[in-house]
N, C-alpha and C positions, 0 to 999 in steps of 0.2 A: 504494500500500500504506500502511497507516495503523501506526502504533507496534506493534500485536500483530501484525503478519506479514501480516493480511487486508488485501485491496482495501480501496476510501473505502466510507466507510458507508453514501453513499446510492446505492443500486444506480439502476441504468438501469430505465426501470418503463416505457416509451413505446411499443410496439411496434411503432408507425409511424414512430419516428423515424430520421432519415437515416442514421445509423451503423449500423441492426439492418439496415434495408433494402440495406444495402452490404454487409454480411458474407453477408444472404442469398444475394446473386445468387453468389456464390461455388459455390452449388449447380448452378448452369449452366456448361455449358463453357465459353461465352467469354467470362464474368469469369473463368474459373479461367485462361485462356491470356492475356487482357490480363494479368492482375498477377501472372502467376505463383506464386498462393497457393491453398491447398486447406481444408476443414475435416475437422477432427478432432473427433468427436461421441464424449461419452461416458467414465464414468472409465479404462478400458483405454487407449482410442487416445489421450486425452491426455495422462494419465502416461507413457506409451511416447514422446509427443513431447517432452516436457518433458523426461523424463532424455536423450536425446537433443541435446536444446537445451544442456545444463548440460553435457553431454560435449564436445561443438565449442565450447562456448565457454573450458572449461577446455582445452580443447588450441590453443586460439587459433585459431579458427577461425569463420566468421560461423553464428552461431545457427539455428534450424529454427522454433520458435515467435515472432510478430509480437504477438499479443493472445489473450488468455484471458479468456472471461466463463462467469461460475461463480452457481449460488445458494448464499446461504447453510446452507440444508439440507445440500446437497455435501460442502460443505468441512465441515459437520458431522462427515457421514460419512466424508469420506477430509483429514484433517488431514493428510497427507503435501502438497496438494498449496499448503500453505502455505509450505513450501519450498522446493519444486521450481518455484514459481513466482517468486521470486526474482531481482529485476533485469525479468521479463515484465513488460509494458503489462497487468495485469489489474485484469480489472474484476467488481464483482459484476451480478447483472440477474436481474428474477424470473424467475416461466417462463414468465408471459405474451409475455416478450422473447426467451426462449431456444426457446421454439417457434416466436415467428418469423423465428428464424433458422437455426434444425434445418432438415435433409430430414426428419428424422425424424417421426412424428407423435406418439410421447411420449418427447422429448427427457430425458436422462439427465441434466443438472444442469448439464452443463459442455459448454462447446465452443471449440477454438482454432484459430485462424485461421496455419496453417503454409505456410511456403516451399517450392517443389517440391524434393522431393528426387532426384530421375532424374539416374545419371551415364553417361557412353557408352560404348556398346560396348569403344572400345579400352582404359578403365580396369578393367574389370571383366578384360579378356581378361589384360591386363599384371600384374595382382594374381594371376596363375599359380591360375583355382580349379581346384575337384576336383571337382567336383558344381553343373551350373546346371541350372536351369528355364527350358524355351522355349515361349511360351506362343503359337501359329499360328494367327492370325486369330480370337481365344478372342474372345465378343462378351458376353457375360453377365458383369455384374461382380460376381455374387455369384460367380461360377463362379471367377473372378481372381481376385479376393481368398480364397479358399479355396486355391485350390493356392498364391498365395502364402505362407498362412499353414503348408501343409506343406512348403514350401520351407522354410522356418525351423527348423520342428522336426526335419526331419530334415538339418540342419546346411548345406544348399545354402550356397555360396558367392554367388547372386545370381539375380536373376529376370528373364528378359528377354521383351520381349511384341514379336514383328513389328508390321512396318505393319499395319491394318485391323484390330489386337485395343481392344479394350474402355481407356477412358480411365480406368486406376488410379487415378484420382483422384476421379472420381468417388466422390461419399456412400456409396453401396452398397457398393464396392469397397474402399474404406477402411473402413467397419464391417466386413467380410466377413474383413479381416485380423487383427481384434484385437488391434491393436496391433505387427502382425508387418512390418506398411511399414516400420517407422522400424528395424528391425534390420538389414537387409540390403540391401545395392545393390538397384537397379532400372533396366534400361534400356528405355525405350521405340522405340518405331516402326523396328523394328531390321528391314534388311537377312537375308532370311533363305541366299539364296545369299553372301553377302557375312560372316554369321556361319559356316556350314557350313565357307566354306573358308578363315579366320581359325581356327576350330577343329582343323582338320584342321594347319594349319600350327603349332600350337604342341603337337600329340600329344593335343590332347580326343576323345574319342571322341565318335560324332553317334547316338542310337540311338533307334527314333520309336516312340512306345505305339503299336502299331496290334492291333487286335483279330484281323485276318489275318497276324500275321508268323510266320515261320516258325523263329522260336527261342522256344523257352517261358520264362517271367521263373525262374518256378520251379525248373525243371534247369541254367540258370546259377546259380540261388543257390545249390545242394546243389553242383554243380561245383566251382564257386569257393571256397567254404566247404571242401571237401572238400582241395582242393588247398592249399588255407591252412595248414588245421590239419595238415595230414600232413604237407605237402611233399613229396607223392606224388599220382601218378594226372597223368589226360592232359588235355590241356590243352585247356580250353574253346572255342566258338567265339569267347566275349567274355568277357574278364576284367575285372568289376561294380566291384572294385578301381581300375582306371585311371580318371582322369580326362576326366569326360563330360557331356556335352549332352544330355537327353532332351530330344526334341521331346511336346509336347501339341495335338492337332488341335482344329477345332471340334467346337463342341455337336454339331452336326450330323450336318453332312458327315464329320470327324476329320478328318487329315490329307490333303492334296489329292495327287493322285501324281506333282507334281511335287515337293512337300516332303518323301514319302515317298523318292523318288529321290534327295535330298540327304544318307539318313541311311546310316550304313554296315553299318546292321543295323536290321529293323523285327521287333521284342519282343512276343509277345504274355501278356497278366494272362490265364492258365488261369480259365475259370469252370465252376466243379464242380461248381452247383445247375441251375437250369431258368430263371436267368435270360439275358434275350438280352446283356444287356456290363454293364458296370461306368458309372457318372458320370464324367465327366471329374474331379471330385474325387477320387472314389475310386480310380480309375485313377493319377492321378498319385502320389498318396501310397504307393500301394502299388510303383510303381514306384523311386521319391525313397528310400526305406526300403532297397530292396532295392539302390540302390548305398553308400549311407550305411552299412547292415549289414556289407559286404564290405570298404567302407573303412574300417571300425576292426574289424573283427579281427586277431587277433593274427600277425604275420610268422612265419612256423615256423623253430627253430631248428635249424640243418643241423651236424652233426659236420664 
């Protein structure tokens, strides 16, 4: 960084040279699993790494961002992240440089080079959440990063993907969240009978989007809701309220009937037009909402 806050003046200009060609392969999985480092493309996903970075390292804790390379257009536009990069390895580089080292093919200005964040199952289960994402053999990483990122907005406590789901880390999967990785836990390659009954032992509920199940998302929400606000009326088969695990199946198939079998209720999203299901995206969010909904309504007050 040079006296006004920016990187040294003479940006990287090379695009064959050794350093671009070393951050690229980072777009392959196994650089990404040799070095344990991923890329964050774009002004979203790297402000969202950055304050992230400044957050662990203000609580004393080892950083998230390694190196940032940025044009100076960028930082034109987003002068925030002349601070936020702060103490980072950053570098400027045209975009001859930053294309070739994007997956992307018109790279956004910026991109930083972060340490994996994935913590395990038993941290996630021992921070007692309310609301997780289980993502079952999900293979498309736009698809991932999508429910991840409504993980997020609808306040989930953490996102967990089994064995054989799609590598979060992945380019695709990390644009696909918008910045929503670096919020919230993530656990990978997770044990699906091994979560179920880790769930079940600390009172999470296990409940599986299936488009055949035979309780509607819908008449648990007016139930629940119903019994909330009143403090009256009879009691649901599933209370959206308690703390829970959806499960999400694949693209495909959905969920297989052996991971159907693990859940302690299979849920199904009502569809009311003429189409045959929902996206796994939409599926899940509409699901994620409707326990997120019933966990912040208000407790009814009883005389």
């Amino acid at each position: 960084m040079n006296e006004t806050g920016r990187p040294q003046d003479f940006p990287l200009s090379n695009p064959r040279a050794d350093r671009v060609r070393d951050v690229a392969k980072l777009a392959g999985r196994p650089a990404r699993l040799k070095r344990g480092q991923f890329l964050a493309e774009g002004p979203q996903a790297v402000r969202e790494a950055l304050r992230l970075h400044q957050q662990r390292l203000a609580a004393g804790q080892p950083g998230v961002v390694t190196e940032v390379f940025a044009s100076e257009s960028c930082l034109d536009r987003h002068p925030e992240f002349e601070e936020l990069s702060q103490g980072v390895n950053a570098r400027l580089a045209t975009d001859e440089v930053l294309a070739a080292m994007a997956d992307t093919v018109n790279p956004q200005g910026i991109i930083a080079v972060c340490r994996f964040l994935d913590v395990t199952l038993q941290e996630v289960l021992d921070a007692g959440p309310r609301l997780v994402a289980v993502l079952c053999q999900v293979r498309d990483p736009g698809n991932a990063g999508t429910v991840l990122r409504a993980a997020d907005s609808a306040g989930a406590d953490a996102v967990i993907l089994t064995a054989s789901s799609v590598d979060i880390y992945n380019p695709k999967a990390v644009r696909s969240t918008a910045g929503s990785l670096f919020h919230l836990p993530v656990v990978l390659g997770a044990d699906i009978d091994e979560l179920a009954a880790a769930c079940r032992a600390r009172g999470i509920g296990v409940l599986a989007a299936d488009g055949y199940g035979t309780l509607n998302l819908d008449t648990l929400q007016d139930e629940n809701a119903r019994r909330r606000l009143t403090g009256d009326g009879p009691e649901s088969e599933y209370a959206l309220e308690r703390p829970t695990a959806w499960l999400f199946g694949n693209e495909a198939q959905g969920l297989s009937p052996e991971e159907l079998a693990l859940a302690d209720h299979r849920v199904a999203v009502p569809v009311y037009g003429s189409a045959e299901s929902l996206n796994l995206g939409t599926a899940a969010t509409v699901c994620l909402y409707a326990s997120a909904r019933s966990q912040h309504l208000p407790v009814p007050v009883t005389a």
